[in-house]
Backbone as XML, in Angstrom:
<?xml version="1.0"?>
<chain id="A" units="angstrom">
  <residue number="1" name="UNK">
    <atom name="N" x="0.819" y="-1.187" z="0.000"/>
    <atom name="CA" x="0.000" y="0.000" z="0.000"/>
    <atom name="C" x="0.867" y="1.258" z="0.000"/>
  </residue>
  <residue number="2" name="UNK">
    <atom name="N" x="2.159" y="1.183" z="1.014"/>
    <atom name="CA" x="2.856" y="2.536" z="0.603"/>
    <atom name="C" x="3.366" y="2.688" z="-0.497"/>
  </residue>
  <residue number="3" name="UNK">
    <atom name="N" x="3.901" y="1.681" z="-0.921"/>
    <atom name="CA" x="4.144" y="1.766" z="-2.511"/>
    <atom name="C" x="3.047" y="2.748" z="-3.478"/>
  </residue>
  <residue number="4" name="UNK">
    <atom name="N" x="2.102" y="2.340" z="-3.598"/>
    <atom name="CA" x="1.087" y="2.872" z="-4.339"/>
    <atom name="C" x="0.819" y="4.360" z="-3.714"/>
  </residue>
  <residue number="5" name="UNK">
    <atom name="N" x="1.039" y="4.244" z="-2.446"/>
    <atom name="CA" x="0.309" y="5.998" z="-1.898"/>
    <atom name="C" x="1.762" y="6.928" z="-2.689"/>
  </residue>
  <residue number="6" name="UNK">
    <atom name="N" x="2.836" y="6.395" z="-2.475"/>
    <atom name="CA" x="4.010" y="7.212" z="-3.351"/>
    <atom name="C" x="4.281" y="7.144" z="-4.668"/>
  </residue>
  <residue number="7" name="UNK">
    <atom name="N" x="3.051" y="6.573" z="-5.331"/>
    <atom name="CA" x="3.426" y="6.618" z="-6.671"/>
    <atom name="C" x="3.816" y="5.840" z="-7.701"/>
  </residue>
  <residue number="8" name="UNK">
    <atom name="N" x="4.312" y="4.593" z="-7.325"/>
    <atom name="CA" x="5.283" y="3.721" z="-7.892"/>
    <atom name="C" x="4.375" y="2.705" z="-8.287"/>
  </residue>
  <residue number="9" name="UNK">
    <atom name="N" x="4.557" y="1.737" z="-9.178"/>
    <atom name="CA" x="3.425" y="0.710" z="-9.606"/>
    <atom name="C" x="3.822" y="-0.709" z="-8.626"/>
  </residue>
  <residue number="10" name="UNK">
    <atom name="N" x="3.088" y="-1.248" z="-8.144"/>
    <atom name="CA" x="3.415" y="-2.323" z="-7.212"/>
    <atom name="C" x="3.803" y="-3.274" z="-8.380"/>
  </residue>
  <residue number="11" name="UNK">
    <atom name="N" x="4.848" y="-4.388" z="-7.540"/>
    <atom name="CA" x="5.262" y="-5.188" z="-8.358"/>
    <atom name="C" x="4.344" y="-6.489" z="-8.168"/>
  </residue>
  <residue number="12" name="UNK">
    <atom name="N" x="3.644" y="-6.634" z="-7.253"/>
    <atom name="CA" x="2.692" y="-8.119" z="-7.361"/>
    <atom name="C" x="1.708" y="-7.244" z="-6.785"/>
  </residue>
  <residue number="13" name="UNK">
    <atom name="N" x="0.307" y="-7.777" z="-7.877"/>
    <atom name="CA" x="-0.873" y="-7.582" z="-7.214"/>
    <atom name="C" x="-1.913" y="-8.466" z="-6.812"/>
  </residue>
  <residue number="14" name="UNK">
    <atom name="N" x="-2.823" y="-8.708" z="-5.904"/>
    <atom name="CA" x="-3.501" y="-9.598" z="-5.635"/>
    <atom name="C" x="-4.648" y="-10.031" z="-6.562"/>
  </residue>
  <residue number="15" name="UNK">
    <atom name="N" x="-5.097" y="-11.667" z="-7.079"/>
    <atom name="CA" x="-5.984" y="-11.509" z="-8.025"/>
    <atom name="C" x="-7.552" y="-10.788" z="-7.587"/>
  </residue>
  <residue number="16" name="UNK">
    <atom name="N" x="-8.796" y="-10.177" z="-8.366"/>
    <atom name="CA" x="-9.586" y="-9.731" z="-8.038"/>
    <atom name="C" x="-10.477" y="-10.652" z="-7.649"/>
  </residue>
  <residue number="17" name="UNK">
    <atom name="N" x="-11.506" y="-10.876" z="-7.045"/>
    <atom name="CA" x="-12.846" y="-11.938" z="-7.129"/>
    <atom name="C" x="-13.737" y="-10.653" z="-6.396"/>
  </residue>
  <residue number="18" name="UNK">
    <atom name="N" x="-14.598" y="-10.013" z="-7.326"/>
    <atom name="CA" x="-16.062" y="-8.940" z="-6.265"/>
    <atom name="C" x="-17.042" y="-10.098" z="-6.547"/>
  </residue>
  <residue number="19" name="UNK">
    <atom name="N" x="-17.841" y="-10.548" z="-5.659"/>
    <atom name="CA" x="-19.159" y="-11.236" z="-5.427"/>
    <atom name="C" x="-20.058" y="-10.786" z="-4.881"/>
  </residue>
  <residue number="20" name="UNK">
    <atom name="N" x="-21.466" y="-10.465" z="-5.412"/>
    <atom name="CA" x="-22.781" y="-10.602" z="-4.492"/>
    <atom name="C" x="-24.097" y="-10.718" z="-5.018"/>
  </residue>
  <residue number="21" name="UNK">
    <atom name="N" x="-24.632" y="-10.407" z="-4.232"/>
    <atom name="CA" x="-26.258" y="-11.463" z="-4.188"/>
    <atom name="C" x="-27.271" y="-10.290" z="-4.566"/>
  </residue>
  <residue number="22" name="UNK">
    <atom name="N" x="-27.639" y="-10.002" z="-5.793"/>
    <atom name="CA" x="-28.441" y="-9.398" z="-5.919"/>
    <atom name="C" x="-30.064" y="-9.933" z="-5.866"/>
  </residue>
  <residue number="23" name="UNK">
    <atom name="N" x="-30.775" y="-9.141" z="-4.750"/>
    <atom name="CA" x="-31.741" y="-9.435" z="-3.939"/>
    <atom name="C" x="-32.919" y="-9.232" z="-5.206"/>
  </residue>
  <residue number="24" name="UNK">
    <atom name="N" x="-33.893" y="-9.963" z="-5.883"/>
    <atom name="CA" x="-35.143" y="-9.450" z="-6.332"/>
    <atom name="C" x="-36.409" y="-9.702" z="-5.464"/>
  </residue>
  <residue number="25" name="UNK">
    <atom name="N" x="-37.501" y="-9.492" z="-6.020"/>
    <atom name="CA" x="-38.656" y="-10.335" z="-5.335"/>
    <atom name="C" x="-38.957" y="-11.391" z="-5.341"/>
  </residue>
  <residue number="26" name="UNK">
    <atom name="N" x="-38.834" y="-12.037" z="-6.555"/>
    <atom name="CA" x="-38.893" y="-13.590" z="-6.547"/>
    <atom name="C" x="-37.678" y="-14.094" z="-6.444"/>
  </residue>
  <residue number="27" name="UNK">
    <atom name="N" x="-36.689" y="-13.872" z="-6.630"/>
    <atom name="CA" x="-35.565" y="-14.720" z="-6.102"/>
    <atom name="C" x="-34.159" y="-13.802" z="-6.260"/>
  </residue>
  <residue number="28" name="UNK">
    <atom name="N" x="-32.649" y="-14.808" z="-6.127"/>
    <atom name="CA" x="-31.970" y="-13.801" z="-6.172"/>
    <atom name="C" x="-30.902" y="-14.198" z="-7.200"/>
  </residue>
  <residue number="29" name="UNK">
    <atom name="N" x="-30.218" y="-13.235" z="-7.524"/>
    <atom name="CA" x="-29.036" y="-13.515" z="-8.789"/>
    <atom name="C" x="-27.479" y="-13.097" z="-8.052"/>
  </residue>
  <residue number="30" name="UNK">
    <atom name="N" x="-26.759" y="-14.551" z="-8.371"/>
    <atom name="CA" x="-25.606" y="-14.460" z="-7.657"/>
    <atom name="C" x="-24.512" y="-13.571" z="-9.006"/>
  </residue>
  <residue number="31" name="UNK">
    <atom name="N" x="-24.017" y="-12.574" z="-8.618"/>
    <atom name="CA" x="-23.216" y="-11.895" z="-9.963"/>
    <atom name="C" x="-21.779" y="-12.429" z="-9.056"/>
  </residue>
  <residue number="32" name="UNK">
    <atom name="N" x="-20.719" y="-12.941" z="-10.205"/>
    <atom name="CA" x="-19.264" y="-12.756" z="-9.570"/>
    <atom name="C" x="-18.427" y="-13.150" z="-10.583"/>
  </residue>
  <residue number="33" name="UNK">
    <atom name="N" x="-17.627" y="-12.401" z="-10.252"/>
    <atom name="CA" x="-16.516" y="-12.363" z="-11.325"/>
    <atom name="C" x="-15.319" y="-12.259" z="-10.505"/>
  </residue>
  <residue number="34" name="UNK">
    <atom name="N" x="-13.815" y="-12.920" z="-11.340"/>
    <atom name="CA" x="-12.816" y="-13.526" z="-10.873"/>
    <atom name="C" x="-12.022" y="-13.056" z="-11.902"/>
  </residue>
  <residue number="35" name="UNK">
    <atom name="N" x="-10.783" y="-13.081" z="-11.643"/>
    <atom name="CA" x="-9.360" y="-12.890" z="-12.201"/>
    <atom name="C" x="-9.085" y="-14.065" z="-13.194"/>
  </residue>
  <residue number="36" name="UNK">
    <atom name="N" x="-9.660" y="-15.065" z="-12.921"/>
    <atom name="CA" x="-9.349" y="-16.553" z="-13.508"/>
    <atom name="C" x="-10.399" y="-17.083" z="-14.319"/>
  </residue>
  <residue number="37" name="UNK">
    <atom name="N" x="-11.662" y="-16.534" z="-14.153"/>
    <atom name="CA" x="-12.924" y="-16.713" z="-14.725"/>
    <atom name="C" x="-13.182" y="-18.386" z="-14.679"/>
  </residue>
  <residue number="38" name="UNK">
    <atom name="N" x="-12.947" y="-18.256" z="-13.248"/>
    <atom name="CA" x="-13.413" y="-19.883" z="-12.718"/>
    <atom name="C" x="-14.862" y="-18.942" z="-11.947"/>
  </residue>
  <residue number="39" name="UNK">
    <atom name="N" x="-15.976" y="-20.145" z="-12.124"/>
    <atom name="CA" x="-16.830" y="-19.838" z="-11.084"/>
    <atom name="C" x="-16.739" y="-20.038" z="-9.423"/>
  </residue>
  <residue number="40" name="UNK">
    <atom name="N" x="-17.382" y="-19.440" z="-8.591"/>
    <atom name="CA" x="-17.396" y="-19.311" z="-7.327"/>
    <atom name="C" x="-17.734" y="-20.753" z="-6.280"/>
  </residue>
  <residue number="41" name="UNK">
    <atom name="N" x="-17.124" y="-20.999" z="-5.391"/>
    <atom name="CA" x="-17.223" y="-22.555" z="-4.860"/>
    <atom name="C" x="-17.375" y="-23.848" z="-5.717"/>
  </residue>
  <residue number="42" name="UNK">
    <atom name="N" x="-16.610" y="-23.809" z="-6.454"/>
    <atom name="CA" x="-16.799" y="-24.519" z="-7.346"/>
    <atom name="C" x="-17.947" y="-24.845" z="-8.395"/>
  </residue>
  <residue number="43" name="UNK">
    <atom name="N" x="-19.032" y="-23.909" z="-8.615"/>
    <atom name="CA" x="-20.030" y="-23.948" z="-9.322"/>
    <atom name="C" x="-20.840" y="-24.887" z="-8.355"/>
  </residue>
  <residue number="44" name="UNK">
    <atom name="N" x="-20.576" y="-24.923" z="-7.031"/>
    <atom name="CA" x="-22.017" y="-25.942" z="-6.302"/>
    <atom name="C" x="-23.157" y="-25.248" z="-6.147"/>
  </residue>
  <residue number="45" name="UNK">
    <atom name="N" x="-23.249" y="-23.892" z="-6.413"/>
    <atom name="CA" x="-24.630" y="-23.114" z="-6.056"/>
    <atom name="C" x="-24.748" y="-22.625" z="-7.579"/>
  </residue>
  <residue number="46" name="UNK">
    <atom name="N" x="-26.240" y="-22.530" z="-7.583"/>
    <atom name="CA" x="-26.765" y="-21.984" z="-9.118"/>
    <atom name="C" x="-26.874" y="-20.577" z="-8.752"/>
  </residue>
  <residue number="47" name="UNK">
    <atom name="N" x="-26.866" y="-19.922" z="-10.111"/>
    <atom name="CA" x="-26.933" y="-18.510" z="-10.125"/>
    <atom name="C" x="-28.012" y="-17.883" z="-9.570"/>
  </residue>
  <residue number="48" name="UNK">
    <atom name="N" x="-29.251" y="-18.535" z="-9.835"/>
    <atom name="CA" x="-30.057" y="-17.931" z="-9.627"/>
    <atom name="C" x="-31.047" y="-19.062" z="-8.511"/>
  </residue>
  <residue number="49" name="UNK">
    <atom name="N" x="-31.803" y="-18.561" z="-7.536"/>
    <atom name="CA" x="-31.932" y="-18.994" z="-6.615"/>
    <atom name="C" x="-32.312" y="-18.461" z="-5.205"/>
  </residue>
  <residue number="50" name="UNK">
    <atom name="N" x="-33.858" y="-18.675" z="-4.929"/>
    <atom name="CA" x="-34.459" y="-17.758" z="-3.921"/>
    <atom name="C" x="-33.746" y="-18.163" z="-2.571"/>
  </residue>
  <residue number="51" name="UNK">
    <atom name="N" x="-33.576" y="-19.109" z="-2.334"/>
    <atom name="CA" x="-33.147" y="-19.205" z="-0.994"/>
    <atom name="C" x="-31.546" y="-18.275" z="-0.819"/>
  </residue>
  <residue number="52" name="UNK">
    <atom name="N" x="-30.722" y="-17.964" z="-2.003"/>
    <atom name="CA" x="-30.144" y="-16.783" z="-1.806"/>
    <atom name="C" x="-29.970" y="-15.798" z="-1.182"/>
  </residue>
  <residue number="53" name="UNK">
    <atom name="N" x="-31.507" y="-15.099" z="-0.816"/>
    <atom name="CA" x="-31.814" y="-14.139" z="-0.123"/>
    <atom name="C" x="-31.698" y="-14.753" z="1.003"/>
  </residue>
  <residue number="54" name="UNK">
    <atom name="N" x="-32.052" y="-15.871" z="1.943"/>
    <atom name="CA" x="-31.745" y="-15.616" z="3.177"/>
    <atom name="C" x="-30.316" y="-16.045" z="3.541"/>
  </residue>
  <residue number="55" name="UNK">
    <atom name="N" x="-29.561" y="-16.284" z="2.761"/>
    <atom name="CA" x="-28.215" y="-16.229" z="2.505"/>
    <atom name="C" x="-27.531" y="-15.395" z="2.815"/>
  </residue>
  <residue number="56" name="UNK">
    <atom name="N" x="-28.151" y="-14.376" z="1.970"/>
    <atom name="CA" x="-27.599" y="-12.474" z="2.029"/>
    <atom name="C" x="-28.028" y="-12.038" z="3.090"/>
  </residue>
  <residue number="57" name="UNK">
    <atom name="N" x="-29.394" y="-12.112" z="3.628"/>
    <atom name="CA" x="-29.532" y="-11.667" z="4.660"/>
    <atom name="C" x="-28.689" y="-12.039" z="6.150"/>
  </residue>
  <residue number="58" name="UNK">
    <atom name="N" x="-28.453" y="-13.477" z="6.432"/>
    <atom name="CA" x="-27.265" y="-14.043" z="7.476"/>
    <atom name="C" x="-26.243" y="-12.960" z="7.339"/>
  </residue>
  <residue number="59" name="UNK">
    <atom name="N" x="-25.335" y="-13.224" z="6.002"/>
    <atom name="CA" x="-24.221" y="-12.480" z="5.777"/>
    <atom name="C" x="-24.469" y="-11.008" z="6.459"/>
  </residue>
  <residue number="60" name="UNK">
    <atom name="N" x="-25.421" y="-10.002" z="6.229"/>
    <atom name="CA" x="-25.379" y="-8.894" z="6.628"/>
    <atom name="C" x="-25.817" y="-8.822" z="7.989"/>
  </residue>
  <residue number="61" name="UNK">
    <atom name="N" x="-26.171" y="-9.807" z="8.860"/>
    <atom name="CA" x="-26.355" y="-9.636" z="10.200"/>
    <atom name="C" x="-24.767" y="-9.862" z="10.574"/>
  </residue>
  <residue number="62" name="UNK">
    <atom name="N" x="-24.789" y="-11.061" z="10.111"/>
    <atom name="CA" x="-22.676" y="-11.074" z="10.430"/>
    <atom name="C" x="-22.420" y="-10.190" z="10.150"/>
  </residue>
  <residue number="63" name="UNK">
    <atom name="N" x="-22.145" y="-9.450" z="9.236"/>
    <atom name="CA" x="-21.406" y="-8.277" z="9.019"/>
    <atom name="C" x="-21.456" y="-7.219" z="10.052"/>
  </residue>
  <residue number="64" name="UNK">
    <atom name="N" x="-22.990" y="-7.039" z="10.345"/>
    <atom name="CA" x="-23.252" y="-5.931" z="11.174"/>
    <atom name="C" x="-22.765" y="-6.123" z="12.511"/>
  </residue>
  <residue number="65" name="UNK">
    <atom name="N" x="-23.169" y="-7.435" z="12.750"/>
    <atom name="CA" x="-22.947" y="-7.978" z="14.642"/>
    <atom name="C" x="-21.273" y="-7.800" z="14.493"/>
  </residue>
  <residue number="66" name="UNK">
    <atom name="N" x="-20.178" y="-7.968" z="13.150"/>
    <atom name="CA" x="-19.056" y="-7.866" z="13.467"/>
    <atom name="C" x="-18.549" y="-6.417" z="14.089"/>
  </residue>
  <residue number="67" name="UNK">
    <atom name="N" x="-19.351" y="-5.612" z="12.545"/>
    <atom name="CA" x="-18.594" y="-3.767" z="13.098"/>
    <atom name="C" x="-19.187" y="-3.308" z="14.347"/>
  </residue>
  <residue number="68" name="UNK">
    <atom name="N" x="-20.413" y="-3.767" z="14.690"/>
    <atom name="CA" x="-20.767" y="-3.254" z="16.112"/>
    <atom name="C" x="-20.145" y="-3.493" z="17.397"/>
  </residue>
  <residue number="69" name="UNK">
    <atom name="N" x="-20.032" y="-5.151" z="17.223"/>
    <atom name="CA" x="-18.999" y="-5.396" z="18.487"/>
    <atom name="C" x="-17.717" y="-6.053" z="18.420"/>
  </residue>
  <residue number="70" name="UNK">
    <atom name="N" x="-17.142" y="-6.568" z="16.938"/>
    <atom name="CA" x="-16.246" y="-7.088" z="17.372"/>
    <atom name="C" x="-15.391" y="-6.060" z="16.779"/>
  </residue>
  <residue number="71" name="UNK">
    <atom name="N" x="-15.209" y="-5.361" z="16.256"/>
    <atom name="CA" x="-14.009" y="-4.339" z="14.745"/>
    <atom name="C" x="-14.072" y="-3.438" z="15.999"/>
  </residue>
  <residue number="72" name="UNK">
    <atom name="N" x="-12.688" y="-3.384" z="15.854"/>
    <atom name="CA" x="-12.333" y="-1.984" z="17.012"/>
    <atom name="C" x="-11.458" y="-0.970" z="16.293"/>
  </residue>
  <residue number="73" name="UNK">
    <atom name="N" x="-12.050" y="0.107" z="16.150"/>
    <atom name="CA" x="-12.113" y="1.261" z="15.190"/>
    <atom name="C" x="-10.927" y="2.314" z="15.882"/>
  </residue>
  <residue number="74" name="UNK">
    <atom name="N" x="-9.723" y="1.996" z="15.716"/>
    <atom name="CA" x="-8.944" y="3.150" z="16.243"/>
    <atom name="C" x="-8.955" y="4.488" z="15.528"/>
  </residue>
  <residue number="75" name="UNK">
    <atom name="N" x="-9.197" y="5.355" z="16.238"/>
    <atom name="CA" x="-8.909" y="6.563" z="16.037"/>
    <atom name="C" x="-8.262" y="7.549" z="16.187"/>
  </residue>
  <residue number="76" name="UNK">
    <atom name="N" x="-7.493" y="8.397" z="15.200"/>
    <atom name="CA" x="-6.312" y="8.709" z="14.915"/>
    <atom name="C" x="-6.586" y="10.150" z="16.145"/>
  </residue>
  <residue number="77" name="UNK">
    <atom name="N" x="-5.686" y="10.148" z="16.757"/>
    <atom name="CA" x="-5.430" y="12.094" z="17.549"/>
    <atom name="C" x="-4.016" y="12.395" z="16.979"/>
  </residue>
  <residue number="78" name="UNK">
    <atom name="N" x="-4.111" y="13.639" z="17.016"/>
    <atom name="CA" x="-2.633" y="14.136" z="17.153"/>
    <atom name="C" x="-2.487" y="14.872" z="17.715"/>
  </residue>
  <residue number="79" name="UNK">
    <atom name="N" x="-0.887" y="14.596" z="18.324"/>
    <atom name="CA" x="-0.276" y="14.927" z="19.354"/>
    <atom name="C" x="0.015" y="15.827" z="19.614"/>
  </residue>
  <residue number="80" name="UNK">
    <atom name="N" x="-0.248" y="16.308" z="21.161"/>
    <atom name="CA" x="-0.695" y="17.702" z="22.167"/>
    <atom name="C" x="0.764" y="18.290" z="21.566"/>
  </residue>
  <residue number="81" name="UNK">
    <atom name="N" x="0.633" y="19.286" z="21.719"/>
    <atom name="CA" x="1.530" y="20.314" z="22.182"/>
    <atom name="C" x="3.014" y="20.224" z="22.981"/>
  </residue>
  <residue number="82" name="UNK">
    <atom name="N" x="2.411" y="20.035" z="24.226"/>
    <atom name="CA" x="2.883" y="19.689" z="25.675"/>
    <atom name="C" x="4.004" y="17.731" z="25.162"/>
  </residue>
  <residue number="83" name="UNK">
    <atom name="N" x="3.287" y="17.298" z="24.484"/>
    <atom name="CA" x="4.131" y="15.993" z="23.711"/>
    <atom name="C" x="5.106" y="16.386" z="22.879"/>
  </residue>
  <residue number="84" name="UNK">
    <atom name="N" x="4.719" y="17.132" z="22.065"/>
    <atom name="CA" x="5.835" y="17.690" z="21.039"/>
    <atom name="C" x="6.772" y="18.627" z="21.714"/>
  </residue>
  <residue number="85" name="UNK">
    <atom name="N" x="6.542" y="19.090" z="22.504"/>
    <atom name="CA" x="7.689" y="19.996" z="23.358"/>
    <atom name="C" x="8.665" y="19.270" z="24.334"/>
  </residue>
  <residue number="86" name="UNK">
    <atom name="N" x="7.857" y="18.563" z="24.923"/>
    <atom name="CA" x="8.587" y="17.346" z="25.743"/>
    <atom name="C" x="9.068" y="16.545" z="25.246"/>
  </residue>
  <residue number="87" name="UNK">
    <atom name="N" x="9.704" y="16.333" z="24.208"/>
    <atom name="CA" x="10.521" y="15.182" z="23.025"/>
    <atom name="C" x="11.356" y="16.041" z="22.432"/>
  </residue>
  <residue number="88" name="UNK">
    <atom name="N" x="11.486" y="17.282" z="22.187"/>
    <atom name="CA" x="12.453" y="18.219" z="21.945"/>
    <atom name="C" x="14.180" y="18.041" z="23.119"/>
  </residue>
</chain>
């Protein structure tokens, strides 16, 4: 990552895979695409497919129950005055 914030082109990059579950009313459509253009878990789930949705829905309670209590969000201060004078 510092590489890239200064400019320089990284020399290895990681392959891509974005996946998700687009929710309809009658059912749902799995979109995903890969670096390798292999399908996702080995092609054991079909693309399309209502029980999907409560799939997606699990996932986003995990998600949520994670950032609420488990992701601990540091936040940046910078340093007093009284710190920077005292390190002089």
């Amino acid at each position: 990552m510092k590489v890239v914030l200064n400019g320089i082109a990284p020399a290895r990059t990681d392959p891509y895979e974005p996946s998700c579950i687009l929710n309809m009313e009658n059912g749902a459509l799995w979109l995903h695409r890969a670096a390798d253009n292999k399908p996702p878990f080995l092609n054991l789930f079909p693309r399309r497919l209502k029980k999907l949705i409560g799939v997606k829905n699990l996932f986003e309670r995990l998600y949520l129950f994670y950032l609420r209590y488990l992701c601990i969000v540091r936040v940046y201060t910078p340093p007093t005055m009284e710190a920077i004078l005292g390190t002089i």
